[in-house]
N, C-alpha and C positions, 0 to 999 in steps of 0.2 A: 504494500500500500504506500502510495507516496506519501511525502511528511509534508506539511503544511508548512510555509517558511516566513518568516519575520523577520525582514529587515528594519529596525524601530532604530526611529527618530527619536531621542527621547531629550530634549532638552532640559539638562539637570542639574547643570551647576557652575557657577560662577570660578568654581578655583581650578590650580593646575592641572595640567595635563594627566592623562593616566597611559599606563604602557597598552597600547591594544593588543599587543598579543597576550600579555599576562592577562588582562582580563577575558581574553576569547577562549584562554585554556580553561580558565577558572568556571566558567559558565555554564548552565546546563540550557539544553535544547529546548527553545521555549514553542514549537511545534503545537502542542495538546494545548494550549493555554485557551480558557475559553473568554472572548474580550468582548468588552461592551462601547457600544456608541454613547459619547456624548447625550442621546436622546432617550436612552435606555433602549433601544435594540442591540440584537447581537449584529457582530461584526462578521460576517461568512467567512467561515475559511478560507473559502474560493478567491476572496478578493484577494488573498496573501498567498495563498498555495504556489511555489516556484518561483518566487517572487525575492528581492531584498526588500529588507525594510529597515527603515530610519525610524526611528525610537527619539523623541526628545518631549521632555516634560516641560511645559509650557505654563504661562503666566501672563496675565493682560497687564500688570502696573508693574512691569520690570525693568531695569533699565538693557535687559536682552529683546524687550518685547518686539521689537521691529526685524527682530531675525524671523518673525513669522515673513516677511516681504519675502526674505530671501531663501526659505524652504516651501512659502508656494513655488516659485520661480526654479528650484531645483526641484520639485515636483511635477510643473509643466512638462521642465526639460528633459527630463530622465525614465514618465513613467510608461512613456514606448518601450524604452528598452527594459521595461521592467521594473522599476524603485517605485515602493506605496513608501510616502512619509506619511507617521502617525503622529500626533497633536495628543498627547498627555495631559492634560490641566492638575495643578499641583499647586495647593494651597499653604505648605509647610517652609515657604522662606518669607519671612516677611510680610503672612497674610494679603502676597498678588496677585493671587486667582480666588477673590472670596464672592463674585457672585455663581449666579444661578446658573445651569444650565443653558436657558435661553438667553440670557445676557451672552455669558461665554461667545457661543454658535452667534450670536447677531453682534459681537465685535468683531469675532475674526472674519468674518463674512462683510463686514460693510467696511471697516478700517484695511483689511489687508487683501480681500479678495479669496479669504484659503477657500476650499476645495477637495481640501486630501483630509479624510477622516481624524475625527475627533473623537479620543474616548472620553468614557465618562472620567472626573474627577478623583484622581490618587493621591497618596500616601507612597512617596518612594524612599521613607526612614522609616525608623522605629519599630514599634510593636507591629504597630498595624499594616507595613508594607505589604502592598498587593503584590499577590504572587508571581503575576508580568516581571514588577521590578526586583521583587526574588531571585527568579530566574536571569534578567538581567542583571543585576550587582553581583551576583554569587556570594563568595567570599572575601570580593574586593570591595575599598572604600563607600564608605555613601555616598550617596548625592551631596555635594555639596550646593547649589545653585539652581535657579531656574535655567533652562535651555541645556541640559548635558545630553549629549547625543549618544544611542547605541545603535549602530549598524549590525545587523541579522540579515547571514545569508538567505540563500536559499534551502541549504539546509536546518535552519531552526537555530545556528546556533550562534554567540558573537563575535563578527570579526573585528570588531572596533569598537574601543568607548572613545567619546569626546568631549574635554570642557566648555563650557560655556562660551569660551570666550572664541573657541573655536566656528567661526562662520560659514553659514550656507555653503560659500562659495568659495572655502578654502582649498590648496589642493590637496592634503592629508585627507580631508573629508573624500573628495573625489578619489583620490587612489584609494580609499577603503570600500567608496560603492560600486567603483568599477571589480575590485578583486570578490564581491559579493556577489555583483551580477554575472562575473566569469564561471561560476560556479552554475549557473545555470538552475532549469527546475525540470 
């Protein structure tokens, strides 16, 4: 049966860098993981099945917030060949994702234009991390920041964590989603 694959954006955190291969060994397959929309629908497998995906935990009053411009825009560019970026909202830095659901979905929709799914609102510290970001942090560092990015090949597992400060349209980001998308589905 083939695996379902995740490439996540997950925008997470403002501090330094983290080793991506350390953390891609460290990771477990986040394949099975079952994720929710923004809206509270499920997210189909199907839309990620063979796929990369960008993993970044997001935030509307951040000073990373307008790296949403620049993940629709690698969004546009990339998801022929295959990259879903996924929009995380994450309320645990600074209290910058503290509305609702629809707020969330009608800022990033009328301010930045996004387009590429939204899940519902996480916890990517503490007790209560969701199991998404379980499986993405493993045993490596927390989230320090809004906007830390994890790129997931095609096969479910991490090839890349990235900080905050790391952009859209960096090219350490691009050679980690191209070695993602090589990998095929």
């Amino acid at each position: 049966m083939k695996r379902s694959a995740i490439f996540l954006v997950l925008a997470l955190g403002c501090a330094g860098a983290h080793t991506p291969e350390a953390t891609a060994k460290e990771t477990a397959v986040l394949s099975d993981l079952p994720l929710t929309r923004l809206d509270g629908s499920v997210l189909p497998k199907t839309e990620l099945a063979g796929k990369a995906v960008l993993f970044v935990n997001v935030a509307s009053a951040c000073g990373y917030t307008r790296q949403y411009e620049g993940l629709q825009a690698l969004y546009e560019a990339r998801k022929a060949d295959g990259l879903v970026v996924v929009g995380v909202p994450c309320n645990q830095f600074g209290g910058q994702e503290p509305g609702s659901p629809a707020e969330i979905a009608t800022f990033c929709k009328t301010t930045f234009g996004v387009s590429f799914p939204l899940l519902e609102k996480q916890e990517v510290n503490g007790e209560k991390r969701s199991p998404l970001y379980q499986s993405l942090v493993g045993s490596g560092d927390d989230i320090r920041w809004n906007f830390e990015k994890f790129v997931v090949g095609a096969d479910g597992a991490v090839v890349a964590r990235f900080p905050s400060s790391t952009k859209p349209d960096s090219s350490e980001l691009a050679a980690a989603i191209d070695k993602a998308l090589a990998q095929g589905g």
